[in-house]
N, C-alpha and C positions, 0 to 999 in steps of 0.2 A: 530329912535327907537334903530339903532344898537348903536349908540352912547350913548344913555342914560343907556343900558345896561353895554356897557363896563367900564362908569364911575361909575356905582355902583358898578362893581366888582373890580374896583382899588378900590375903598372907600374901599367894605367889608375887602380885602385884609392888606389894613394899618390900620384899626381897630382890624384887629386879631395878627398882628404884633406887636400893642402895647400893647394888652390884653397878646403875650406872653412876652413881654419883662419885662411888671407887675409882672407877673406871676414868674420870673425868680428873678425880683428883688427883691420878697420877700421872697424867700427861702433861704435867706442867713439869719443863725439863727442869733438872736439879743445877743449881750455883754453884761455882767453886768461891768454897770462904777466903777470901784472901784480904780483906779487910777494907777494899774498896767500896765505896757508897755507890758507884754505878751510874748511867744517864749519858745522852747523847746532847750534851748540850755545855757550849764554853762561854766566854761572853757574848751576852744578850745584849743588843740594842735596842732601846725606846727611843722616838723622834717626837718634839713636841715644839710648840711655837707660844713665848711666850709675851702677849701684845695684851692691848685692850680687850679685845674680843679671841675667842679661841680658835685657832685659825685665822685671822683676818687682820690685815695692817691696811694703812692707810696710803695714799702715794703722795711725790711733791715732796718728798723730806718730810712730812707732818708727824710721824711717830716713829721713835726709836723702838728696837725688840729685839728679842733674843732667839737664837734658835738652837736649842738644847738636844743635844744626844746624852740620853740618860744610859748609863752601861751597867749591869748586873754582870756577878762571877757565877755562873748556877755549875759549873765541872770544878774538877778537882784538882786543877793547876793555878796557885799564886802566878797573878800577872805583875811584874815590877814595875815600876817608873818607867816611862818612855819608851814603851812593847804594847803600847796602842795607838795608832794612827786612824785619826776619823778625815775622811775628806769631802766637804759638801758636794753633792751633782744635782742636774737635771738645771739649773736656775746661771743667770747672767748674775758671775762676781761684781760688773759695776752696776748695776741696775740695783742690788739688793746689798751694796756697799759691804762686803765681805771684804775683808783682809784679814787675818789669812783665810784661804780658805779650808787650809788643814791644819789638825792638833792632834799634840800627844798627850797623854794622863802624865801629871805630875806627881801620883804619889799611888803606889801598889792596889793593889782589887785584890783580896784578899779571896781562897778557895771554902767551897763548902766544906764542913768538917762533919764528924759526930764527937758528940763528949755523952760519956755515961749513956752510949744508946743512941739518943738526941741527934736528929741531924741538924743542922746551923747553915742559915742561909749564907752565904758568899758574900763580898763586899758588893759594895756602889760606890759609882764617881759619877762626874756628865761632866762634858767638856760644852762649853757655851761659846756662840760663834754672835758677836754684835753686829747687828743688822740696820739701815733703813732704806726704802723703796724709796729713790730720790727721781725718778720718772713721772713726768707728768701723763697720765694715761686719760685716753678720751671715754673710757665705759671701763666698768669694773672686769678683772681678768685672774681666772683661774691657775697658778702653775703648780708644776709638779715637783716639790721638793724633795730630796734624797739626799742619801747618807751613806758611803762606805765607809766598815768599819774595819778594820786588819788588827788584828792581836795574835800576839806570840804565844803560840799554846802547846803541853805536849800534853802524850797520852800513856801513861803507865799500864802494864799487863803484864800477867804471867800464868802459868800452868803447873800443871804436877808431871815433869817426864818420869819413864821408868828408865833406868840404867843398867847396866850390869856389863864386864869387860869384852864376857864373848858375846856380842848381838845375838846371832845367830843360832846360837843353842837352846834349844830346850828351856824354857824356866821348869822352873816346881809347881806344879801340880797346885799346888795352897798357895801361890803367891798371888795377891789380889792387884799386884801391878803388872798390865801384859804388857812388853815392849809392840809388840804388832796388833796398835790400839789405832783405828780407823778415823777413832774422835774423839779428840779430848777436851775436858772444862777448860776455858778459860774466863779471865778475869782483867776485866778492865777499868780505870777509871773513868768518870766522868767526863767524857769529850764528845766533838763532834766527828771526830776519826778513832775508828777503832777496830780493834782483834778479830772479827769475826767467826774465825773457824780455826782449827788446829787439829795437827793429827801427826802421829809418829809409825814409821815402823825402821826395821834394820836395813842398812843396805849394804854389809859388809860385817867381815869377821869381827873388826873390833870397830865400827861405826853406824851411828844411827842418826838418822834423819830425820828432823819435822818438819813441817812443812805448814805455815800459818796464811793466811788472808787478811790484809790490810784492808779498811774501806773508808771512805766517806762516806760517814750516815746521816751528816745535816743536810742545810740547803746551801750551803755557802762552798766558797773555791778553796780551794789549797795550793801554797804557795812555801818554798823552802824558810827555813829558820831565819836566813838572813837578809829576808825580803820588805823589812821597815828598814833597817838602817842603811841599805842601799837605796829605797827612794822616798821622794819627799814628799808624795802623795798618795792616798790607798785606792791605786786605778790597776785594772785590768792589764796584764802584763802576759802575753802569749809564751813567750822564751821561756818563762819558770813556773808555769801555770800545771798546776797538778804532780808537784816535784814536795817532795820530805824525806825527813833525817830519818834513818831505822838505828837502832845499836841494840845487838843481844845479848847476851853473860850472863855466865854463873859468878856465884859470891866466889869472890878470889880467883877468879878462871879459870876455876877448873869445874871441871874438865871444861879444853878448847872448844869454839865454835868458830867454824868458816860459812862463808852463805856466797855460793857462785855470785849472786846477784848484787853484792857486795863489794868487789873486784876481790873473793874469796878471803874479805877480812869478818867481822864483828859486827863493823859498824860502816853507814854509808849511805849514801842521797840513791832514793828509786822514785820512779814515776809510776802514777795512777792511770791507767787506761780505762775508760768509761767509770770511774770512781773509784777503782780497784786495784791489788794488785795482790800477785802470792809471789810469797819469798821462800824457800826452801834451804834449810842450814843445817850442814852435818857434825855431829859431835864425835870427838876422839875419844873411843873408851878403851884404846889400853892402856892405860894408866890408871885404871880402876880395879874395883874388887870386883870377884866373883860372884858374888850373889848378887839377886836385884834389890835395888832400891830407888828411892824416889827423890829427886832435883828439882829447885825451881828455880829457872833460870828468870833473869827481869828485863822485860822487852820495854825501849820505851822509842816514840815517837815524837819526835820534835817538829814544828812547821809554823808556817803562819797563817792562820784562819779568815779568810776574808765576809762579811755579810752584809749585805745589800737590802735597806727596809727607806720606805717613801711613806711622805702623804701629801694631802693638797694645802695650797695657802693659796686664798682669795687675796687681792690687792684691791680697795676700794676707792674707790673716783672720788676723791676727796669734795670736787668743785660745785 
């Protein structure tokens, strides 16, 4: 009897083991396929100093060096020629004979891809800034080198809307698209700004609304599309600080989209408050058919990504 007992409670035991591991495995929310690789990350910068010693130059003018900003594409937007602006901080340009002391990439950063499956790392470039400590210093001295890095990035996304002419009526009972859907998948590419949330429901006879959340999910600033070529340096700029391009559409536009926040067009410049913002855009469906069906309309994000990365370089008392 003792025996039959205890082989019931090993059974109960790995029966509720599976029930949690069920349980566990289904709480991972599901992806919408849309062909995107995914990741919250656009060009990367590495800072490195390249002298006799690692880290450490000489002073007096005694040794020439370099000081290299290594750049990776790890998102999913091609960067072209001259859509990245690196600008040296924290250090004195004549003391560490810097001229210039900002650069642009001469030749494209290629985006990650997949082939056959396969996902494929993104290009590399580095832009190299020639250096030498021409100061004669009385004890060796630590400073804190830096690098702003600005590149033109966008962010691709989209969803599965449900449609149909009269919002407001009734679907069918079997239709597995509800228009008054609270949350829906989305899908984004690989950037440091993105999609966060989405959700639809009707707000009129023949109009329906969604309503998306834009964010900031790196560590770095945001700044509008056209914020290299208006200046000559990748410095902290107040007036256009947390400002980007939205535009939304269906293939061939239709049906229309207006977004109040837009000045009631498609497309148009909004700001981010504390990293964020939501946009709300209503679609014209009477010009549609009667039954529901499903639209993917293509959100994309334009702006300029700014990131900020340091380290130390000792200068040694040559004397």
């Amino acid at each position: 009897m003792k025996r039959r007992v205890g082989t019931y409670l090993i059974l109960g035991l790995l029966l509720s083991l599976l029930i949690l591991a069920g349980c566990k495995k289904n709480d991972k929310e599901p992806q919408l396929k849309t062909g995107f690789i995914g990741g919250k990350e656009g060009i990367v910068p590495a800072l490195e100093v390249t002298s006799g010693k690692e880290n450490e130059v000489l002073d007096a003018g005694l040794e020439d060096f370099q000081i290299n900003v290594n750049l990776e594409n790890k998102g999913e937007h091609t960067v072209k020629e001259n859509e990245i602006l690196a600008t040296l901080i924290g250090i004195d340009y004549r003391s560490f004979s810097i001229n210039p002391a900002s650069l642009k990439n001469i030749e494209p950063v290629d985006k990650i891809r997949k082939e056959q499956e396969k996902k494929l790392s993104g290009g590399q470039t580095a832009l190299s800034f020639p250096a030498n400590f021409k100061d004669d210093i009385p004890v060796d001295q630590v400073y804190d080198l830096g690098v702003n890095v600005c590149s033109t990035y966008q962010t691709g996304a989209t969803t599965n809307l449900c449609l149909r002419k009269e919002a407001t009526r009734r679907g069918e009972q079997t239709a597995k698209c509800k228009i008054d859907n609270p949350k829906l998948l989305a899908g984004s590419s690989a950037a440091p700004v993105q999609i966060t949330s989405l959700n639809q429901r009707p707000t009129g006879k023949n109009e329906i609304s969604f309503i998306m959340t834009i964010e900031n999910v790196g560590k770095g600033d945001v700044y509008p599309p056209s914020f290299i070529q208006q200046n000559a340096q990748c410095l902290e700029k107040t007036d256009t600080k947390n400002k980007l391009n939205v535009a939304v559409s269906f293939p061939d536009n239709r049906p229309s989209i207006t977004c109040p926040a837009l000045k009631n067009s498609n497309k148009g410049e909004v700001s981010l408050i504390q990293g964020k913002t939501t946009i709300t855009c209503k679609i014209d469906t009477n010009q549609e058919q009667e039954t529901t069906f499903t639209r993917s309309p293509t959100i994309e994000l334009d702006y300029v990504y700014k990131n900020t990365i340091s380290t130390k370089i000792t200068v040694k008392n040559a004397a």
